[in-house]
N, C-alpha and C positions, 0 to 999 in steps of 0.2 A: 603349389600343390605338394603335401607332404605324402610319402608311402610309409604307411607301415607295413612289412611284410608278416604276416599270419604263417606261425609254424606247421611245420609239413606235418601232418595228421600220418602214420601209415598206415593205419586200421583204415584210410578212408580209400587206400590203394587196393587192402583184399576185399572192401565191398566191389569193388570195382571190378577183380578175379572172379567173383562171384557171377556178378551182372553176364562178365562176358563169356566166362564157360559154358553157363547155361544157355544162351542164344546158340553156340556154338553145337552144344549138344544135343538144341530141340532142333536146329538146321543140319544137323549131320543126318540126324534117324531122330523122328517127331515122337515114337514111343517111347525113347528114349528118358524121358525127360517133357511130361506132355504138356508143360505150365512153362516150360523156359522161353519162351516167348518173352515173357511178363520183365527176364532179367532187363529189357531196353525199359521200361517202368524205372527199374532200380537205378539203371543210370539218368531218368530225371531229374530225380527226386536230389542224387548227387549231385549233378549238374546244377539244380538251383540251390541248393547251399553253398556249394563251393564258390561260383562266383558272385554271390552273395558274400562271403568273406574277404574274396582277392579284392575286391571293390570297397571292402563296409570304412578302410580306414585312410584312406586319400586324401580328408579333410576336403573345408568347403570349397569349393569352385565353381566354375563359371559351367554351365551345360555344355557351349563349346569345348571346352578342354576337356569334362568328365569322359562328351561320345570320344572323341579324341582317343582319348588314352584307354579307355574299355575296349574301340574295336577294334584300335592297335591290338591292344594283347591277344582278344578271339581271333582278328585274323594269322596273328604267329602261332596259338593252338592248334587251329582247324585248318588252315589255309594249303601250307605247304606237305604234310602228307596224305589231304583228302585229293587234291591236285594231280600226284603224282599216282596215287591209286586211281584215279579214272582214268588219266593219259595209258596208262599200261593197261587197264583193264580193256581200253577203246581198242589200242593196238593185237591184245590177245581174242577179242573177240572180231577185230575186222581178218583175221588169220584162221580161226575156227571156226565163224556159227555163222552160217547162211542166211541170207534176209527169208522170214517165211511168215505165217502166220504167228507161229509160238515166240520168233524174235523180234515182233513188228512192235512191238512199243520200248527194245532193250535201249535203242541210241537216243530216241527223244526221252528218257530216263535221264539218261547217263549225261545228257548235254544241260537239262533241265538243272542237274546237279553241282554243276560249278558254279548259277545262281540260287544255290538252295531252293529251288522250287520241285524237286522229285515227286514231293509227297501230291499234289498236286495230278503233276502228269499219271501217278500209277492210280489215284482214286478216277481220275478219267478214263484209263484207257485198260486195266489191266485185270478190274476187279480184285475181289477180294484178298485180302494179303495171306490165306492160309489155303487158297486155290493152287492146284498143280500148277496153274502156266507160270507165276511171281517166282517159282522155281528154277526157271530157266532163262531171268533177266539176271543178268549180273549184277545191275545198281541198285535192284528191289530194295536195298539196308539200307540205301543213303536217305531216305524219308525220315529215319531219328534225326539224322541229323539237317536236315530239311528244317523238321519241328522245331530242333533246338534253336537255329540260326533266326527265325520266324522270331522265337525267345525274345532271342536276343536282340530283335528290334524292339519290341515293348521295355523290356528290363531296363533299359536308361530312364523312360520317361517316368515311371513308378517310382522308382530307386532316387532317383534326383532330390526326393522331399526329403529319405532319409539320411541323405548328408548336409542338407540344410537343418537338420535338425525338429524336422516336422515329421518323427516316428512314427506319432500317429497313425493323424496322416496316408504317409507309406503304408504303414498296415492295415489302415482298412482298404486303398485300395489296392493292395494284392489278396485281401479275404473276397472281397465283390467278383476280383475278375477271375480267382478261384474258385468260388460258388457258383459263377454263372457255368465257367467251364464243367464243372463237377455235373451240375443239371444236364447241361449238352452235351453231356457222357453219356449219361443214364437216357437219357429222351431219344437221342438220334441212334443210339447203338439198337434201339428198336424197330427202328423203321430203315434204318441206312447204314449197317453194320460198316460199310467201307467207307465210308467219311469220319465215321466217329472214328475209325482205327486211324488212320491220315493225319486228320486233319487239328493245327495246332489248336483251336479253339475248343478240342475237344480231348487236347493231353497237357493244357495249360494247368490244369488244375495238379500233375505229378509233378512240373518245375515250377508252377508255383508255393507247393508243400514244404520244399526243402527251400527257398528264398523266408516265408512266413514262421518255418522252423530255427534260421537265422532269426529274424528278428526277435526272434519270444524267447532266445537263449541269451542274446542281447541286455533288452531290456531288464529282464531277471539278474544281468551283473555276470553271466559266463564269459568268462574272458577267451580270445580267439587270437593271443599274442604271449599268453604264460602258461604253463602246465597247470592242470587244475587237480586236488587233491583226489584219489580215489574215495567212494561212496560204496558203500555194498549194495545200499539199494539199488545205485546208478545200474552197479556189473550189472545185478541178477536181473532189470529191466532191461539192459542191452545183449543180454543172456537168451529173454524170454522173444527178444525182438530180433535174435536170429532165428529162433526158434517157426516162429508168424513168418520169416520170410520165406524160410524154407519150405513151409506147409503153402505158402501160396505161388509159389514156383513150382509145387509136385498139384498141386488140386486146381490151378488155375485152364480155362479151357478157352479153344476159338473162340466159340461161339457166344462166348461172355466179355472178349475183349472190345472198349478197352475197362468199361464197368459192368458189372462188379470182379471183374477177373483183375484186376488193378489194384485194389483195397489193400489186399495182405502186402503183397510186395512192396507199395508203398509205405503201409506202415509201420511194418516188420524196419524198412529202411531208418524210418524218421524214427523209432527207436533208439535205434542203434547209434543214430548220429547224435541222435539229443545227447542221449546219457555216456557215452564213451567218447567223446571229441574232450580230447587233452587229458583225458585219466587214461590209468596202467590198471590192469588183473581184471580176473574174472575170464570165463572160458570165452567169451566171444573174442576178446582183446588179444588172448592166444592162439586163437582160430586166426581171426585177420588180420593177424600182424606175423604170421608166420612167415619165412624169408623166402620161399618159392611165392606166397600169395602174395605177396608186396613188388614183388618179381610182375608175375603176371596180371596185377593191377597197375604194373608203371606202364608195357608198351599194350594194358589192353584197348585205346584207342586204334592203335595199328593191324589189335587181332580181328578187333571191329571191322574196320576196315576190308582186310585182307579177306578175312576166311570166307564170305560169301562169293566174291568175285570167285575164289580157289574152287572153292565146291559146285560153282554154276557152271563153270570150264569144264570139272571133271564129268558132271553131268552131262553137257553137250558133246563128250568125245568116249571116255572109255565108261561112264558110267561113273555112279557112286552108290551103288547097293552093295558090292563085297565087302567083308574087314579091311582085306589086303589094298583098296582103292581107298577106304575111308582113312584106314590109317594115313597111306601118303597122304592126302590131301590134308590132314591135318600138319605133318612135319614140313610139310613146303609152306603151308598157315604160317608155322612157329617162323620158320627160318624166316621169312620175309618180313614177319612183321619185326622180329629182331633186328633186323636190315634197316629197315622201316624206322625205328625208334632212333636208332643212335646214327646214321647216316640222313633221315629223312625232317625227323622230328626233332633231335636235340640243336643241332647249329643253328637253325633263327632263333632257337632261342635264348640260344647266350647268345648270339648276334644281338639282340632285338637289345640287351638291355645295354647295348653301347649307342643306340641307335635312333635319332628322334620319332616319335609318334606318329607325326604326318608322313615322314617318309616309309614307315613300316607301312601305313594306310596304302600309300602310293605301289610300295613294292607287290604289297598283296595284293592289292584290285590289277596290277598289272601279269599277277602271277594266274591268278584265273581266268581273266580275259585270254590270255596265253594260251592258256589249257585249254577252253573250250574250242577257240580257234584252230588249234593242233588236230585236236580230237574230232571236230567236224570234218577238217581237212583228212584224218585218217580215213575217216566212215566214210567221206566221197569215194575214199580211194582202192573201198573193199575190192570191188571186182578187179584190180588191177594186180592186187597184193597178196589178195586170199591163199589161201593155201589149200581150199575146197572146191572141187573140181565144179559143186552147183554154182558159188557164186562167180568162178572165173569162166562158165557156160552155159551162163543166165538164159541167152535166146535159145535153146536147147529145154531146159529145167521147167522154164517159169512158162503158166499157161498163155498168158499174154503176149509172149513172145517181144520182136525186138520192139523199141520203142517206136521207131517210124517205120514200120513193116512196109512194103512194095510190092509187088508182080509185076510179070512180064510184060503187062498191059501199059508199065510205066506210071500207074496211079500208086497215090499212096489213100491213107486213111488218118483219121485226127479225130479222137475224142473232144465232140463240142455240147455245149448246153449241159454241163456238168452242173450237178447240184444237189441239194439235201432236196431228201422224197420222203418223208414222214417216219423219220429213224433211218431210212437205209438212205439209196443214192437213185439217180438216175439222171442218163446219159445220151447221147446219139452219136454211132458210127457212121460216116456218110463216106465217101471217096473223096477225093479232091487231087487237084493240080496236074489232070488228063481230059480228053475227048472219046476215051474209048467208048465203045457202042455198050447202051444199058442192057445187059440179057436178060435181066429179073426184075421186072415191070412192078414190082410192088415191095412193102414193107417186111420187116421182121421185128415182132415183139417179143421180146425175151425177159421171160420171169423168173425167178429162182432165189437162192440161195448162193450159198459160196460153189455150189458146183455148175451153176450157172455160168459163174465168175469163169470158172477153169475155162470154158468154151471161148472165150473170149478170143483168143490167137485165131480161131478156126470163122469167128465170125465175123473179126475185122478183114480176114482174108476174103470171105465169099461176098462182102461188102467192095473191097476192091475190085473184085474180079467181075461183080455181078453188075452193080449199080447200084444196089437195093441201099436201104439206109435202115441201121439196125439200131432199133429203139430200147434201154436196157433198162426194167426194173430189178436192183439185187438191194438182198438186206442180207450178207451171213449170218446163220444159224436160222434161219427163217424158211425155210423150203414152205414153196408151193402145193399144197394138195400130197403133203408129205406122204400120208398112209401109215405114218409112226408118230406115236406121242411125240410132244416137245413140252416135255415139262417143266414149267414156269415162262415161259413164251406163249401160251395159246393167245392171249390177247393180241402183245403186242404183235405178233408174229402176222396174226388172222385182221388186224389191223394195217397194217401193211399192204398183205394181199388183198384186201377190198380197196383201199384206198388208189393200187395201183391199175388194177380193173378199171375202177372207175373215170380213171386218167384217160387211159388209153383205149376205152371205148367210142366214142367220140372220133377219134382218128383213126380207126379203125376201116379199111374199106375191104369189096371185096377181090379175094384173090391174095388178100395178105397171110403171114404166116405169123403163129404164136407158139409159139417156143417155148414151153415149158420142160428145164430142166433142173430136178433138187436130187438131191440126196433122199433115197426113199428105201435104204436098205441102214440096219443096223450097223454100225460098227466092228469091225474084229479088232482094231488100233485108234488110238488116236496120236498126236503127235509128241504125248507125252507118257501115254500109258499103254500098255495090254492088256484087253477083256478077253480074248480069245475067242475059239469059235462058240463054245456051248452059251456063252454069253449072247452070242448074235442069232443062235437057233433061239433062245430063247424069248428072245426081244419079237421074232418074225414069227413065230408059232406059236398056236394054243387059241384056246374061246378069249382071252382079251383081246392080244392081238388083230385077231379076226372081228369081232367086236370093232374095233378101234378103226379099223382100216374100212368096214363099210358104213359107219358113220361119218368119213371124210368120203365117201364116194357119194352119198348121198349129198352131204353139204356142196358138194363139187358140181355135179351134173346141173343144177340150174344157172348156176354161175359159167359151166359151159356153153352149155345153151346161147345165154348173151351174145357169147364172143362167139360163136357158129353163126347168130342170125346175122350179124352186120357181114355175113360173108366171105371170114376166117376160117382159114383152116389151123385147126387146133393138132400139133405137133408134142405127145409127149417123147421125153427121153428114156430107152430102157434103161434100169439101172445096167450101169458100168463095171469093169474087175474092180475086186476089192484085194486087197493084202492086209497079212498078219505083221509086216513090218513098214518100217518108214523109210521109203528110199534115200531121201534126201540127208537124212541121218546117218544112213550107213552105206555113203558110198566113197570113201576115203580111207586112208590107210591106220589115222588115227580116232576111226566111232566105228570101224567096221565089226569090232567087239563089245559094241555097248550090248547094252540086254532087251532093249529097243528091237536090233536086228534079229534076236535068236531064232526067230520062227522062220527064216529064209524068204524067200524072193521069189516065191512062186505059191499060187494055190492051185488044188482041183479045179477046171474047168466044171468037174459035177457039181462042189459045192457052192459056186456060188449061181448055178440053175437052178441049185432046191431053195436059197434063198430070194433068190431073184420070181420063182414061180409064185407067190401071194400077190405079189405086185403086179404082174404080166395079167392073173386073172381077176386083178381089177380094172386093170386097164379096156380088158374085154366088156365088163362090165359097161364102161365108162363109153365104150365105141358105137355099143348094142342102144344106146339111149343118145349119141350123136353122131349120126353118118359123116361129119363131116372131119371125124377127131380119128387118127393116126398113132402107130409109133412107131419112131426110128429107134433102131438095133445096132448101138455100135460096138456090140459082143463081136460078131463076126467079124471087126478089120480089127480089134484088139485080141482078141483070144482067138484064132483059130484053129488052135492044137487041144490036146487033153490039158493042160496046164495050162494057167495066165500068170505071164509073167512079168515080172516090173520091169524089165530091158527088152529091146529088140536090138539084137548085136552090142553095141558100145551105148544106144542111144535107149534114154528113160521113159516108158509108158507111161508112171505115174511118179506125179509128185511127192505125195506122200501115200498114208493106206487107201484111198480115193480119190483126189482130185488130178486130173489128167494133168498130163508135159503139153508143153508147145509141139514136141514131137508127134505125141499122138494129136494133137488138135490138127497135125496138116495129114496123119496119115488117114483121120476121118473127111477130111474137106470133100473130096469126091464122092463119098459115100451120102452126106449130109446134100452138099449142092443138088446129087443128084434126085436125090427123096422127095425136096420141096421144089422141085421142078412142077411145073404146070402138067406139063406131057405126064411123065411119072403117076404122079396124083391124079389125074383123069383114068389113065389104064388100070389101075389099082379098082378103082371105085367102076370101073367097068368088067 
């Protein structure tokens, strides 16, 4: 197998400058620069012509030897500094960012990533890639190169004909598998935006443009081993196709990615590459070959890299809305990826070419399996290591509290009969491994949302304590008999809750208790953003509102009804404090100034009575039409002053702007035990 080595292009380094500024400045600040998304486009398009070239002149061989030596070379490319950026990004995030809801898909990302499968995990778990939450994973970026590596498995078997000399061939089947992709842009970006952004069968058609624009320069006789004369028409065509890039890196939008918001930046690319690969002049050739942009085209793999992890940190801890946060985060970007290139990225590879193929193969599947192993082993070891006070006092923080919870009674409790319930979950808390005497002769069904979930510590407890065995339908974002829109969920949501009724009608007997606890008050926070209060008066006030909330008391009461006749007693939750910040964010020395926390750590005790009163008088409503339906108040053992506040002494009321600590779940358990008490509930209704 003979190499020709193909001369280093540097125009092909400032497209590259191009590609990665722009990502860089549509992830700094997205107004920035509202189309810079589209630069990971531009690095396709690169991507399939270049190794399109490094490959085009090896002469014929055997397929074994071809894969051989192609993923030698990709694994000395990609391998050791994509490697070493997750191992330290694993380590920087098991030291800063708390397991929560907002970080619950960052490490199955990050681990998915050492086998190129990201893109994958984040279209599963994370939604859409221009949503708030992709903000606050660190490995969000590694799905380019997820897609690319995916590539890079087809690209031998297509590629194979053209060095057999069956160009053809080759070319039609990289037009077909381009076409098909190009359609699966266009079709699924309409009905499934986060698959088509993902997934490689639907960005095969940007590496495969620059593989196909390889060949059609090819066969035309452009040589890809000697300088090729300058053209004027060439310039002023690679002139006008920087021109097309740039208008589609400034006009390109989300909600158009990855077609038609793809087009310009692609083509604008394939331009440029067609007509200036080995020519000199002309303003684009002086544009990209400028010696800072050839600069910042050689280590922008590493700035790739680098700058998202930098900017998700800064995010998670002091913020990154001021200049003065944005600036640094970008010079710690620079320094490291410079770090990055010539300590991280250059030695394999002048190692590599002293060095046989198989063993490059070998060193490098041994270098990720490494990493990932490392990196799992770190992320076990958060709560040991952390450097945040929530994850090193998890059984405090987390409403679940500890994993094998016990009382005095010497019982514990064990999550059994786990399982998928038609989208969400559903579960049973029973006691186990004691004789203590049963005090609570019956069941408890628990429906809700994720504020359901939060109860959870308080209901494995009274499950311990009582005997009862607590039955759990949750689906988050779904709340029960809400009393607030839920816009774009009413199905699936209202599907749900009929389907879990349905379940648990039937085992229903009487004397049992149902539990319904959801989120039924508007937000002032969420765990990534601030609406503030005039946000959540107006979500909870006015004729829609009102509107809205007695057309779910309507839908409600017969569906109460049901679960009253089988001789349940129906148990709502008042809504609970709410906060303007997120505790769990800012309760350490390094986010205790993000801009997360500004609003402080306490609200009016009034204001959330005037939000809280729409809900309380439909609950009246809801009582007035079933004598046998309640609600418990756990304002009074959480708020009992003029102010609710997120701490009591050292220890946390809530988790984040709504959902309770395990703390408060035991300082409610007397309160709740004693409510659903038989005695209790008989005096009440007497």
């Amino acid at each position: 197998m003979i190499e020709k080595r193909p001369f280093h292009a540097s125009y092909i380094d400032g497209l590259r400058a191009i590609a990665v500024l722009s990502v860089i400045a549509f992830h700094l600040n997205a107004n920035w620069l509202p189309g810079g998304f589209a630069g990971v486009d531009v690095f396709f398009v690169i991507s399939g012509f270049v190794v399109a070239i490094s490959v085009s002149e090896i002469g014929t061989t055997s397929l074994t030897r071809f894969l051989t030596y192609f993923y030698a070379r990709r694994l000395v490319r990609i391998a050791p500094a994509l490697v070493a950026c997750l191992f330290v990004t694993f380590v920087a995030s098991a030291l800063l960012i708390p397991q929560a809801w907002l970080s619950d898909a960052n490490n199955k990302t990050g681990l998915s990533a050492f086998l190129g499968l990201s893109n994958f995990v984040l279209a599963a778990n994370t939604g859409n890639y221009f949503s708030p939450v992709v903000e606050f994973n660190p490995f969000t970026h590694t799905w380019s190169l997820a897609v690319e590596e995916q590539f890079y498995f087809a690209f031998p078997w297509l590629f194979i004909l053209w060095l057999r000399s069956r160009r053809v061939a080759s070319i039609g089947l990289f037009a077909v598998a381009l076409t098909a992709s190009l359609i699966c842009s266009a079709r699924l970006g309409r009905t499934d935006q986060t698959q088509a952004f993902y997934m490689i069968w639907c960005r095969f058609w940007q590496l495969g443009a620059g593989v196909l624009l390889f060949q059609i320069m090819h066969i035309r006789g452009h040589s890809f081993n000697e300088r090729s004369p300058y053209l004027a028409r060439c310039g002023v065509v690679a002139d006008l196709g920087l021109l097309v890039l740039a208008v589609g890196l400034i006009v390109a939008r989300p909600d158009a990615a990855p077609f038609p918001a793809g087009i310009l930046p692609v083509a604008g690319t394939a331009m440029i590459l067609g007509n200036l690969h080995g020519r000199e002049g002309g303003v684009s050739h002086m544009l990209l070959t400028n010696q800072a942009m050839v600069f910042l085209g050689r280590i922008s793999y590493s700035l790739y890299l680098w700058h998202w992890p930098v900017f998700v940190l800064f995010r998670w801890t002091v913020g990154l809305e001021s200049h003065v946060w944005q600036i640094a985060a970008l010079v710690i970007t620079t320094v490291i990826a410079i770090l990055s290139y010539y300590l991280v990225e250059q030695p394999p590879r002048q190692a590599a070419r002293r060095t046989k193929k198989r063993r490059l193969i070998a060193a490098g599947a041994i270098l990720v399996f490494s990493g990932c192993v490392l990196s799992g082993a770190i992320s076990y070891a958060q709560p040991r290591i952390s450097l945040s006070t929530v994850s090193r006092n998890m059984d405090v923080w987390y409403p679940e509290g500890p994993r094998t919870p016990h009382a005095t009674n010497g019982c514990s409790v064990g999550d059994s009969s786990k399982r998928s319930f038609n989208g969400g979950l559903f579960w049973i808390n029973a006691r186990s491994q004691c004789d203590a005497a049963v005090t609570f002769p019956h069941n408890v069904f628990v429906l809700g949302d994720s504020h359901a979930l939060a109860y959870t510590g308080m209901l494995k407890q009274f499950a311990i304590r009582t005997g009862a065995k607590v039955y759990v339908y949750n689906k988050p974002g779904c709340p029960f008999i809400s009393l607030l829109p839920t816009p774009g969920r009413e199905v699936s949501c209202r599907a749900f809750g009929d389907a879990a009724v349905a379940d648990m009608l039937p085992h229903i007997k009487p004397g049992d208790v149902v539990f319904l606890a959801s989120l039924r008050l508007p937000r002032m926070v969420d765990q990534w953003a601030f609406f503030g209060v005039d946000s959540a008066k107006h979500a909870m006030f006015g004729p829609d509102a009102e509107q809205n909330r007695q057309k779910d008391v309507e839908k409600a009461i017969p569906v109460l009804k049901k679960i009253a006749a089988r001789g349940a007693r129906v148990v709502f939750e008042a809504p609970t404090p709410m906060l303007e910040s997120i505790p769990y964010r800012c309760a350490d020395w390094f986010n205790r100034e993000n801009p997360i926390c500004a609003q402080g750590m306490s609200v009016p005790h009034s204001l959330i009575d005037d939000l809280r009163a729409p809900v309380l008088a439909s609950y009246k409503q809801m009582e007035a039409a079933i004598p046998n339906l309640s609600v418990w108040d756990p304002m009074t053992v959480l708020c009992p002053g003029s102010e609710c506040q997120a701490y009591r002494g050292d220890k946390p009321l809530l988790f984040d702007g709504d959902h309770l600590s395990y703390f408060s779940n035991m300082l409610l358990l007397p309160s709740f035990s004693t409510f659903v008490s038989e005695d209790h509930l008989l005096q009440l209704h007497f």
